[in-house]
C-alpha positions as a printed NumPy array, in Angstrom:
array([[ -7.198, -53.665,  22.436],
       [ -6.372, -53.761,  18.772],
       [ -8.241, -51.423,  16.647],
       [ -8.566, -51.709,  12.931],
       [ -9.812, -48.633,  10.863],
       [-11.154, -49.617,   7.513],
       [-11.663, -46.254,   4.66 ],
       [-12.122, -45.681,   1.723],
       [-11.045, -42.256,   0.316],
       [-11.189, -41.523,  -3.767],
       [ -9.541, -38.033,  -3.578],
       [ -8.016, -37.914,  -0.19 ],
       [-10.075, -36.493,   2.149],
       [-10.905, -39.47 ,   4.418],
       [ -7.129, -40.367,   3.893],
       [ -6.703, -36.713,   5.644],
       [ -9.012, -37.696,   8.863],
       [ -7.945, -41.305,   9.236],
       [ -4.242, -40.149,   9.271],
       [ -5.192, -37.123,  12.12 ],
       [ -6.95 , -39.887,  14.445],
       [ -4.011, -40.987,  16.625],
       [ -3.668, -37.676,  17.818],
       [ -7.422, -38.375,  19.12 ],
       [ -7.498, -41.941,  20.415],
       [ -6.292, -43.324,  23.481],
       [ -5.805, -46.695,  22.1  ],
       [ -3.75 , -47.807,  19.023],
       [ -5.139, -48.136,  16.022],
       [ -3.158, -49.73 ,  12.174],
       [ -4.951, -48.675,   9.065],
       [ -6.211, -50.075,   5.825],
       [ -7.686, -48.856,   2.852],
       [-10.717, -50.908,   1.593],
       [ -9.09 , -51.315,  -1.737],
       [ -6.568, -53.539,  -0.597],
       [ -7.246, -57.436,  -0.686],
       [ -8.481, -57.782,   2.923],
       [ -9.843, -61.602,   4.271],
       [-11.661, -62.511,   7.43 ],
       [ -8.231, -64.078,   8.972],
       [ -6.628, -60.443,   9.275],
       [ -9.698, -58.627,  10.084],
       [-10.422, -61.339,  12.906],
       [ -7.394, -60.336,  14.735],
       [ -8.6  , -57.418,  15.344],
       [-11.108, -56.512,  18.638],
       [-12.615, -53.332,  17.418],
       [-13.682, -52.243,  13.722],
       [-14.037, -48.91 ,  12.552],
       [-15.224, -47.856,   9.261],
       [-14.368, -44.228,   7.321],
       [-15.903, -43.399,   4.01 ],
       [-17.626, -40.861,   2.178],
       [-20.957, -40.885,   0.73 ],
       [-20.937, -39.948,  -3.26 ],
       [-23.91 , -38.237,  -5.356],
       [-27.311, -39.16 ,  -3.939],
       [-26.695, -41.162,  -0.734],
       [-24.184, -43.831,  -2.664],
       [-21.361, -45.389,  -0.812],
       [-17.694, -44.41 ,  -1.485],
       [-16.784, -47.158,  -4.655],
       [-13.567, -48.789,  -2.556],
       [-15.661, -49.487,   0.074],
       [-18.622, -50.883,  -1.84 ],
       [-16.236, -53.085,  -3.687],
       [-14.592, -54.42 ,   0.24 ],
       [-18.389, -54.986,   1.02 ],
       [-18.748, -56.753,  -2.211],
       [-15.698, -59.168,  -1.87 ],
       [-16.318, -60.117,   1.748],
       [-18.417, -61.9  ,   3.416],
       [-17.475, -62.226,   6.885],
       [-18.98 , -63.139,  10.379],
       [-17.955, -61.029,  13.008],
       [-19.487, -63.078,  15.828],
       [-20.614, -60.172,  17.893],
       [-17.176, -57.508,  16.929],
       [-17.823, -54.189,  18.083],
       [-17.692, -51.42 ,  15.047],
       [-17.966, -47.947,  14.693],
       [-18.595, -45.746,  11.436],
       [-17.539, -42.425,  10.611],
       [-19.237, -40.86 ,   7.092],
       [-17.513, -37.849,   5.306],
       [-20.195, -35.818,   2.905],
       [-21.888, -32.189,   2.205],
       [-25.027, -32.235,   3.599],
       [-25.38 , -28.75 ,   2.728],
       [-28.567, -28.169,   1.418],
       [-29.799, -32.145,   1.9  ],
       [-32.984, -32.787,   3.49 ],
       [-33.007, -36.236,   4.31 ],
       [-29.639, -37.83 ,   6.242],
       [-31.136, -41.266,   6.755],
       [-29.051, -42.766,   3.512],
       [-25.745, -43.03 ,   2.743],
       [-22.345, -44.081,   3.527],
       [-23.189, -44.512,   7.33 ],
       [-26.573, -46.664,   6.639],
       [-25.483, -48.859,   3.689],
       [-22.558, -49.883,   5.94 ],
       [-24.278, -50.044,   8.99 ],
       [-26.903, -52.48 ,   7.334],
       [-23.902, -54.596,   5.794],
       [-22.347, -55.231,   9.326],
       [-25.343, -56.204,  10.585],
       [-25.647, -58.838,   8.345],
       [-22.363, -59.592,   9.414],
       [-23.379, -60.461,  12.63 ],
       [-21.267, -56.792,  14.258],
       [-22.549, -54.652,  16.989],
       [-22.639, -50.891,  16.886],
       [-20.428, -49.47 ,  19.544],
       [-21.841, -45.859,  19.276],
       [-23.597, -44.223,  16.745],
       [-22.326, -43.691,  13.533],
       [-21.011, -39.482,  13.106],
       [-21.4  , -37.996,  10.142],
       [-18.958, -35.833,   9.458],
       [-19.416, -32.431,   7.363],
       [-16.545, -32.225,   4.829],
       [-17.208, -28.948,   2.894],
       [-16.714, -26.127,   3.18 ],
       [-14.226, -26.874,   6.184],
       [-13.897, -30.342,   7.814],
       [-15.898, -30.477,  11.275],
       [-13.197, -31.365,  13.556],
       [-14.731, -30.03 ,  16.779],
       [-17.43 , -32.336,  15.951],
       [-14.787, -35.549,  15.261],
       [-12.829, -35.053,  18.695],
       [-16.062, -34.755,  20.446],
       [-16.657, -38.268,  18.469],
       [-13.736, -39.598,  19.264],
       [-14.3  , -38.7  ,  22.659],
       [-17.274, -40.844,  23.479],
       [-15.254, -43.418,  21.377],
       [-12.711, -43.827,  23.802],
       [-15.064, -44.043,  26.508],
       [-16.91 , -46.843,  24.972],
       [-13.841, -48.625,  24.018],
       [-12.144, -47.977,  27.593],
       [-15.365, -49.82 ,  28.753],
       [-14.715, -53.226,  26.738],
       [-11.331, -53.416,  28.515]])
């Protein structure tokens, strides 16, 4: 199984969980930040996408990942995926926009299936990581399943 994680991260943060996830998954994983020139021949060699980025002001999608969303277009015939938001939701009423949904929407026009459901992941004031390893946890399950 080869695993590609996708993330944006402006000031480090999703940088921070990305490079803590290794520790968490049972299956290998290489890493690339959406800002680097990416095609559809590299990220077809992989079996299993997953997608880290923040969401920004009012529900708006980390800018290094807009911009990978922006300069691809690519079919993914049916690749599983898996996304992982970072935010404050502190004092938000409404958690149905934002990083998770814009790129949900985007790989389904790219022809991906959801493995599980995206996790949104509190970031302030302390990262959530009970709530990641429990994530990561049903991850691995799903992903020892397409084996």
């Amino acid at each position: 199984m080869r695993a590609l994680i996708i993330y944006g991260s402006s000031r480090g943060n999703t940088r921070l969980v990305v490079n803590r996830l290794s520790e968490r998954l049972d299956f290998h994983i290489d890493l690339a930040e959406a800002s680097t020139l990416l095609d559809a021949n590299t990220i077809s060699e992989y079996d299993l996408l997953l997608f880290f980025a923040s969401t920004w002001g009012d529900g708006e999608l980390q800018i290094d990942m807009e911009n990978f969303f922006i300069r691809n277009l690519i079919n993914l015939n049916g690749k599983p995926y898996a996304i992982c938001e970072l935010g404050n939701y502190y004092g938000y009423d409404d958690f149905t926009f934002g990083a998770s949904y814009i790129m949900k929407k985007l790989l389904e026009k790219w022809n991906g299936y959801e493995l599980i459901e995206p996790f949104s992941m509190d970031s302030f004031p302390y990262k959530d990581w009970d709530s990641l390893a429990r994530w990561c946890d049903l991850l691995n399950k799903n992903v020892e399943k397409l084996k």
